[in-house]
C-alpha positions as CSV (number, residue, x, y, z in Angstrom):
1,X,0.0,0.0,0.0
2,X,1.3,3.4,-0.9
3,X,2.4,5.8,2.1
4,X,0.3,8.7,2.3
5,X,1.7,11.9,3.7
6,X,-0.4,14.7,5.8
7,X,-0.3,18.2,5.7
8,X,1.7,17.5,9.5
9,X,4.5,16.1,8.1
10,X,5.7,18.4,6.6
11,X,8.6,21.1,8.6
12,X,6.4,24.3,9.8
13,X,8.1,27.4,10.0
14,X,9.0,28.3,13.6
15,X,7.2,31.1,15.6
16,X,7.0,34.5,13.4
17,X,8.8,32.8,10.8
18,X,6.7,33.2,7.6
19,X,5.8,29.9,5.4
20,X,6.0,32.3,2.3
21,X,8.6,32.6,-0.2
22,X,11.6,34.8,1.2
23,X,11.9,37.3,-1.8
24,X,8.9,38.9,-3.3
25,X,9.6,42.5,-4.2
26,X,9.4,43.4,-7.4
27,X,12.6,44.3,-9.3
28,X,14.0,47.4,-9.4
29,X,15.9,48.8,-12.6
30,X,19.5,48.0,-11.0
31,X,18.7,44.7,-10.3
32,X,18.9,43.6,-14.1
33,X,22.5,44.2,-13.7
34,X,22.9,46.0,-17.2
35,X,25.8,48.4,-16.4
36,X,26.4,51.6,-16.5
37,X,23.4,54.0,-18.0
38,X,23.9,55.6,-21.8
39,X,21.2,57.9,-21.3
40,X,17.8,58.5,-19.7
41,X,14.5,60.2,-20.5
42,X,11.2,60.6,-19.3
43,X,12.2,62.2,-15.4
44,X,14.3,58.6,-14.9
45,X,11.6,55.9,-16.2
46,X,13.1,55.0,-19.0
47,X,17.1,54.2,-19.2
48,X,19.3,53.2,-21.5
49,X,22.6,51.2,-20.8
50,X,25.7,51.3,-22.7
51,X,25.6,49.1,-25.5
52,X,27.5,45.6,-25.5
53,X,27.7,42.5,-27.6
54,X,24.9,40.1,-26.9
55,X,24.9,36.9,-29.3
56,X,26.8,38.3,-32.1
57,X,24.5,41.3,-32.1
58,X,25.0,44.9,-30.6
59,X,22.1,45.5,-28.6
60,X,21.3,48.4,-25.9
61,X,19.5,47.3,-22.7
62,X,16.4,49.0,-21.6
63,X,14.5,49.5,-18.4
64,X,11.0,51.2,-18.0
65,X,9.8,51.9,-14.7
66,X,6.1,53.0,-14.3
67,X,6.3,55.9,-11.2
68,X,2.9,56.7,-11.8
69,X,0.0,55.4,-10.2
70,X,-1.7,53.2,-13.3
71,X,-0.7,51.2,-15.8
72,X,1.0,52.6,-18.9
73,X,2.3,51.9,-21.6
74,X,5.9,52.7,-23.2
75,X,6.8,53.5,-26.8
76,X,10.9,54.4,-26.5
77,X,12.7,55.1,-29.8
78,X,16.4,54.3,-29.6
79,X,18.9,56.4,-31.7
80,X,22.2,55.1,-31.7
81,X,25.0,57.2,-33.3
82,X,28.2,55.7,-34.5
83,X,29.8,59.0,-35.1
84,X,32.5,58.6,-37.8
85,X,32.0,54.8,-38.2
86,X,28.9,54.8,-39.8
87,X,25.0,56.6,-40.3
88,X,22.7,56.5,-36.7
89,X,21.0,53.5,-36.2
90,X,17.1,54.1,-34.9
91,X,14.7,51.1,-33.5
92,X,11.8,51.4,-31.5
93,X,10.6,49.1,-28.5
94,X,7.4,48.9,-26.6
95,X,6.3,48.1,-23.4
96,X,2.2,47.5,-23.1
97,X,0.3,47.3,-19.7
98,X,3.5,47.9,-17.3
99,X,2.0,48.1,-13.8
100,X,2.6,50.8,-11.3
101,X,5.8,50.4,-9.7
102,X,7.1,48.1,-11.9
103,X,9.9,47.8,-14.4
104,X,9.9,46.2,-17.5
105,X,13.5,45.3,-19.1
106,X,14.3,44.7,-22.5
107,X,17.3,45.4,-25.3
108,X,16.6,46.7,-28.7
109,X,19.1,44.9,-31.4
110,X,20.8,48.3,-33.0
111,X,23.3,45.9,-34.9
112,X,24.5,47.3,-38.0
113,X,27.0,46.4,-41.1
114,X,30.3,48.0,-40.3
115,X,32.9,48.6,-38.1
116,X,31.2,49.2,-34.2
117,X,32.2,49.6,-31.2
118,X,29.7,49.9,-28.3
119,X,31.1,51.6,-25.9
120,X,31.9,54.7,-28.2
121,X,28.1,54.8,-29.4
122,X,26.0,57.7,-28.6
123,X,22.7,57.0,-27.3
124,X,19.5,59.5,-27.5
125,X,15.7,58.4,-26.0
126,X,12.6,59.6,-27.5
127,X,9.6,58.1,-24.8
128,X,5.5,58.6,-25.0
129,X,4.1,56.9,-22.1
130,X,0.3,56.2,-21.8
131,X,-2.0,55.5,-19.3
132,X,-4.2,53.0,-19.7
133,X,-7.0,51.9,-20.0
134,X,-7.0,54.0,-23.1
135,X,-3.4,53.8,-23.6
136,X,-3.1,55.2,-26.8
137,X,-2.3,58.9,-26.1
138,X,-6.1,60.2,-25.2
């Protein structure tokens, strides 16, 4: 016969101990460990790191962190300029339905044919955040 196990059994936390898990905040931009920031827009929500190499492709990391009380979302152009080495490189990323006090991290891929070096790239942030539920600049 199988052995069954009760709910007993099992070790109970001790006295003001709590059973829960032991981390549960919610990440803050620095905790990504992306580096050093490149640039930053929107009163500190949105930063860019320095670039870096990332699978054979040059990519910037992002962070968006909603400070404001409801959701948003975030649409963050990315200009990248190479200087002498080569024409600016532009993407645009998006964040949708980023909660209040959270932060959302992604990279946009600014790879490019050429010579690059990352560190010596120049980066610029153009950032529309909307608040939902419309979200789309009402």
């Amino acid at each position: 016969m199988a052995e069954s196990r009760s709910t007993a059994d099992a070790a109970a936390p001790a006295d003001g101990e709590s059973a829960g898990p032991s981390k549960t905040d919610v990440p803050e931009a620095e905790d990504f460990d992306f580096g050093p920031p490149a640039a930053t827009a929107h009163n500190g929500e949105v930063v860019a790191y320095v670039p870096r190499l990332d699978n054979r492709r040059v990519v910037v990391p992002l962070t968006m962190h909603n400070t404001g009380e409801k959701r948003a979302s975030y649409t963050v152009t990315v200009t990248a300029d190479r200087g002498e080495r080569g024409a600016p490189v532009t993407v645009t990323k998006k964040a949708l339905n980023v909660a209040s006090g959270t932060t959302w991290p992604t990279k946009a891929d600014i790879s490019a044919p050429g010579v690059w070096v990352p560190e010596d790239t120049k980066i610029s942030l153009t950032v529309t955040k909307d608040n939902y539920p419309l979200g789309d600049s009402r």
